[in-house]
N, C-alpha and C positions, 0 to 999 in steps of 0.2 A: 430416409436419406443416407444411409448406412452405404446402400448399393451405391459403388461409384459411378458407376452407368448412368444412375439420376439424379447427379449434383452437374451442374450445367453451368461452367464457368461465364460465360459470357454471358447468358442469362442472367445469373445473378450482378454483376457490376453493370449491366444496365438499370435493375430494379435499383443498385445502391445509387445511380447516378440521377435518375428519374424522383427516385422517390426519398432521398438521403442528402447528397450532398455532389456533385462532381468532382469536386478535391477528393472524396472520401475513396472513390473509383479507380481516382489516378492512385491514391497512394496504397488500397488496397493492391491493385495490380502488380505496382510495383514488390509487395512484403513477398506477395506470393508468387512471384512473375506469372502472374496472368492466372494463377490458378486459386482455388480457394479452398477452404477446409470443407476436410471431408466424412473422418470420423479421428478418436484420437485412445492413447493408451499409454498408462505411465506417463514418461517423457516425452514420448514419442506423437508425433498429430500427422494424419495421412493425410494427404491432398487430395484432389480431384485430376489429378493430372497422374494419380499413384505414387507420387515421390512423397519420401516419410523424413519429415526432419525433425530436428532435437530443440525442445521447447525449452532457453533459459531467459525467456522474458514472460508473457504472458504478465507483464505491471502486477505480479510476485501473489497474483491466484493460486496459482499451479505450486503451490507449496509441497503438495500429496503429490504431485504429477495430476496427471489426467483419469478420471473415472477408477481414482484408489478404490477399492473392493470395500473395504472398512466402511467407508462413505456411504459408496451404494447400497452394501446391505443397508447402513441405515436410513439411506432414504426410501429404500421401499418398503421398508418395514413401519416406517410413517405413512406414506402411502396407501396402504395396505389397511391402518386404522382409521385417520384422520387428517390430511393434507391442508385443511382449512380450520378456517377457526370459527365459531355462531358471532365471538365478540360479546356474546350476551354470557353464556354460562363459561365461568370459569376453563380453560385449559392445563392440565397436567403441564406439558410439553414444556412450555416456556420458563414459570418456575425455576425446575428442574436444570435449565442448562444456566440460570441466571445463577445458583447452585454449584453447580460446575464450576463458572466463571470464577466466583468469589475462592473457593477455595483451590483453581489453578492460581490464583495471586495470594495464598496462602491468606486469607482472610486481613488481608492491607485494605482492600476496598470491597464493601459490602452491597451498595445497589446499585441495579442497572436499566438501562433502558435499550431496548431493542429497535435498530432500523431495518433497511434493507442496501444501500451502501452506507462508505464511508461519510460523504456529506450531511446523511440523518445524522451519526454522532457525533459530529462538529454542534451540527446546528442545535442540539438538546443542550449540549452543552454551554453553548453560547448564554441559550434562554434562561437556564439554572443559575449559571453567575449573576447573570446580570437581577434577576428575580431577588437571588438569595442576600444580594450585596445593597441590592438598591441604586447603583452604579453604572453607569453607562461605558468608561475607558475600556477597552480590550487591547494587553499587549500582544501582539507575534512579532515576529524575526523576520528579518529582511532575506529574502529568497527561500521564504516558503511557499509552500504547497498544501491548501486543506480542504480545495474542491471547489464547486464550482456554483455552486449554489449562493442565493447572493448574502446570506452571511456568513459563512462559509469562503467566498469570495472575494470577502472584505478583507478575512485574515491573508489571502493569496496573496504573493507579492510579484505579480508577473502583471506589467504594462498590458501585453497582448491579451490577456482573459479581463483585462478591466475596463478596455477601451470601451466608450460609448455606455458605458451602465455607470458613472461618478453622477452624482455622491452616492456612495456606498453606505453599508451600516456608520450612521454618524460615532465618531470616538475612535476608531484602531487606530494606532499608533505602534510602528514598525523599528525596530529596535536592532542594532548594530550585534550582528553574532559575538563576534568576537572583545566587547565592551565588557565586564563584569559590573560596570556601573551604571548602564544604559538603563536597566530599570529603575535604578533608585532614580534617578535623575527625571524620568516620568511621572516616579511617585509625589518626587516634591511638589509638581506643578499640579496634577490631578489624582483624584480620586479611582485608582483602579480596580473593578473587577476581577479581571481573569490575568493570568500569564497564559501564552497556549505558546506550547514548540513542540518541533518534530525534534527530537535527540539525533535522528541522522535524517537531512534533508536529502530524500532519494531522487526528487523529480529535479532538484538543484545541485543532478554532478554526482550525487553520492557524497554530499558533504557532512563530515561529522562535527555536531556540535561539542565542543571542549567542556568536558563534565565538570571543571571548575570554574566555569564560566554558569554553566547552569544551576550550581548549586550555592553559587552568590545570589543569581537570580531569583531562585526559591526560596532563600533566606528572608532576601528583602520583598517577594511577596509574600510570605506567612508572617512577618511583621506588620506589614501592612492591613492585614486581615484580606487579602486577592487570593485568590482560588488558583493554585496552579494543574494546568491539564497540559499532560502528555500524550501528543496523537503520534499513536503508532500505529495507525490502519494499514500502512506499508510496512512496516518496520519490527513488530511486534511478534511475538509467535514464532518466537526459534529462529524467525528469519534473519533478523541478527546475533544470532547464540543467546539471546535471552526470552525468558518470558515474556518480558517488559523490562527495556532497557533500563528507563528512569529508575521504575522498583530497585534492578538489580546494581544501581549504580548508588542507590541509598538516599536519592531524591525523595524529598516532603512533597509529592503529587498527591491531586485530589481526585483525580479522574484520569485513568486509560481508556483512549480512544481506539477500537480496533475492530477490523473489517476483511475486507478482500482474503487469506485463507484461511477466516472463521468457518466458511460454511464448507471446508473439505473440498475447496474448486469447484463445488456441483451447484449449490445454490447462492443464492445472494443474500446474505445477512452481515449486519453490522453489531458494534455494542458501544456506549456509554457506559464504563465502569467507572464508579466514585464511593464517595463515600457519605455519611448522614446528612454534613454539613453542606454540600453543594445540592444532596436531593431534597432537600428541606423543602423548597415550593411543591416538586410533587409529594412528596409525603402529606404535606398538609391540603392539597386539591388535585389529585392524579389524573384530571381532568384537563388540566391546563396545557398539557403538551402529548396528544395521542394521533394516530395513526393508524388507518384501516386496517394495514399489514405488519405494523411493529410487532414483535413477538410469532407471528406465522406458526403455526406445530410445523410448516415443512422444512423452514429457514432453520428455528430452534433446536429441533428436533434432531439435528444431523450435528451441533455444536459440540455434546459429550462428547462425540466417538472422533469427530476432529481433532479435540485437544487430546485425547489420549494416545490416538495414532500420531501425533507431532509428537509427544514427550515417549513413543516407542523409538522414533528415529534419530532421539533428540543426539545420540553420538554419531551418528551416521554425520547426521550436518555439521560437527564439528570436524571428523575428518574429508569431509566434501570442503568449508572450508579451508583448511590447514591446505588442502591441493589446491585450491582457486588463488589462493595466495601467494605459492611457492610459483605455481604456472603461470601466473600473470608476473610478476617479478620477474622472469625470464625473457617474457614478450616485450616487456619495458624495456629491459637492457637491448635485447636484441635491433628494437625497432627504436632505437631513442631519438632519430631524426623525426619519427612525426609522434612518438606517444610521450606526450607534456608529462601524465601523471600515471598511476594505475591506486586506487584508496577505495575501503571496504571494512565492512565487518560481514563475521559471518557467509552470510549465502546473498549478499547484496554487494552487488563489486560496480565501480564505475572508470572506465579507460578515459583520460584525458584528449585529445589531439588539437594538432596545434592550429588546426582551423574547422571549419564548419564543413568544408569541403571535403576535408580528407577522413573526417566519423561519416558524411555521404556515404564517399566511395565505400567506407568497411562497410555500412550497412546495405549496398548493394551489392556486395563479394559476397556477404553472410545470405541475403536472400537466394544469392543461386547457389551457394554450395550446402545452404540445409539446416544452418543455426538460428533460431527465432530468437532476438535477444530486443529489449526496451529501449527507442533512443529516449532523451531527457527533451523533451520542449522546450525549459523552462534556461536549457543549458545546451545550445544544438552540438555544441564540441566533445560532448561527452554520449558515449555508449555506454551500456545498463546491462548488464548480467544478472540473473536471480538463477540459480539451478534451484530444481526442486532436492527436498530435502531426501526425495527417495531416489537421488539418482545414482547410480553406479560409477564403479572409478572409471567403468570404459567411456561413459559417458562423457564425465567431463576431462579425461583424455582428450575422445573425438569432439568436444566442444572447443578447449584450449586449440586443439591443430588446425582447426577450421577459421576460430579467429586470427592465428598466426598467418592462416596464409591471405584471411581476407587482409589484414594488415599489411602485409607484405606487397600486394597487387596492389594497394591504393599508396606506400609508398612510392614505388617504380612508377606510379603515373602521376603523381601526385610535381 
């Protein structure tokens, strides 16, 4: 599929329309006006049409860029030994990045459990608290995002992915971001489990949660004896200048949730990172919560060489940062009749506007001029920027001019 010659755009949005979805079609065509991926490198992803545009969405995969070298050696070189797993005799591979793991969060959290996306580490998670507590409550926060699977789904706080599946996991209870006291005020009434929050809600805007709001929260559930977990499957891994935001903010968590650029952009693995006290069911029956492909030598195996190539770049993304922030601050001034907000950390930025119609139009300026960026679902007036952590200043240069001018054309028509 390399040769552009045999990606066959109109072929494929009939298979997607046929055999997928119809919507999926329409709005594929739209991202890519009519064309579709064709092969990709670094930042960069070429089309089938030959036109090469600059990837700062990709829902914050693309952390490495596209097909990082680092990666690939390592995944052929897993390849090359072992790709699969018997599941009967023991695997090196997994171990070893579980190892990793523990000691990229400087030995804070010491066991893990391996998926293949985000949603596996939600959901291991879910089962541990509730197992380890005896407890059925699960708190999250109002305009999260933790996937879509139905426990997992439970904790979502989005009408549109819940419709038609109520009753949900019996117990969540959805909790006022900005409250300090919205958990005690749960705890009085019931018995709870878990805490679970995203520290910055990406799919809702790019919203950051106030770390003293959450470090009330964590108070009153380690009084409680409630397990607090921090999912950073989006959020985590340098992509907001931290490891682990909760970690580096001095939060009492008991578990980092983290996924999407674990596996280096190239494969799909997740993690549940915690610690004794939440893995206590499986410790004592490891049987209770497994998975044909949890742990995979091909997923795993690529884990070491992603965290190290992310803590090689780890100042690059702070001055990629420092420009996403100084450049969007300018686009704000300059456009302040449609851009409401501009708010970020890091290498996750989200543009406000002041209707649904007018982040539309940017995001069909940005499809035909060449910038791939995230709209928010959960929040349609917000556009989503992620640059990868390996990109160049010309990069997000030609990223910032490109959103200025789709900005610009959806103001004047707007």
């Amino acid at each position: 599929m390399s040769d552009l010659g045999s990606v066959d755009a109109k072929a494929t949005f009939r298979r997607v329309k046929r055999h997928f979805s119809p919507a999926l079609s329409v709005a594929g065509k739209f991202s890519g006006q009519g064309a579709v991926e064709a092969s990709s490198d670094g930042c960069r992803v070429t089309l089938s049409d030959g036109r090469s545009v600059l990837d700062f969405g990709s829902y914050a995969v693309a952390l490495l860029g596209h097909r990082n070298p680092a990666v690939l050696d390592a995944v052929r070189a897993q390849l090359d030994l072992m790709p699969a797993s018997t599941r009967t005799v023991q695997s090196a591979v997994a171990p070893l990045a579980a190892e990793k793991l523990t000691e990229y969060f400087s030995g804070a959290l010491n066991r893990v459990y391996f998926g293949c996306g985000g949603a596996d580490a939600v959901e291991v998670s879910l089962k541990l608290a509730r197992m380890a507590t005896g407890r059925t409550t699960v708190v999250a926060v109002e305009g999260a995002f933790h996937g879509k699977t139905l426990g997992a789904l439970s904790l979502t706080h989005n009408e549109r992915f819940r419709a038609g599946l109520e009753p949900l996991l019996h117990g969540v209870v959805h909790i006022d971001p900005d409250d300090p006291r919205a958990l005690a005020r749960v705890i009085a009434e019931q018995d709870v489990a878990a805490l679970v929050f995203e520290p910055v809600q990406a799919e809702n805007g790019v919203r950051l949660l106030d770390e003293d709001v959450l470090a009330s929260w964590c108070r009153d559930a380690q009084e409680h004896g409630a397990f607090v977990i921090s999912d950073e499957i989006q959020v985590g891994l340098r992509r907001c200048g931290a490891k682990s935001v909760a970690l580096e903010a001095g939060l009492p968590v008991d578990a980092v949730l983290l996924g999407k650029p674990l596996g280096g952009g190239v494969v799909p693995v997740s993690a549940a990172v915690g610690n004794d006290r939440l893995f206590a069911p499986l410790l004592a029956d490891p049987m209770l919560h497994t998975a044909t492909f949890s742990g995979h030598p091909l997923g795993t195996g690529v884990i070491p060489t992603a965290l190290a190539t992310i803590e090689e770049h780890a100042a690059d993304g702070e001055r990629i940062a420092a420009a996403m922030a100084a450049g969007l601050a300018e686009i704000r001034d300059e456009h302040g009749d449609v851009v409401v907000e501009t708010r970020g950390r890091g290498l996750l930025w989200g543009i406000d506007f002041t209707t649904a119609e007018v982040s539309g139009n940017v995001l069909a300026g940005l499809a035909q001029s060449g910038l791939v960026v995230s709209p928010c679902i959960s929040r349609p007036t917000t556009v989503r920027l992620l640059p990868p952590i390996v990109a160049t200043d010309e990069d997000v240069k030609e990223a910032l001019s490109l959103l200025g001018g789709a900005i610009a054309q959806a103001a004047a028509s707007s």
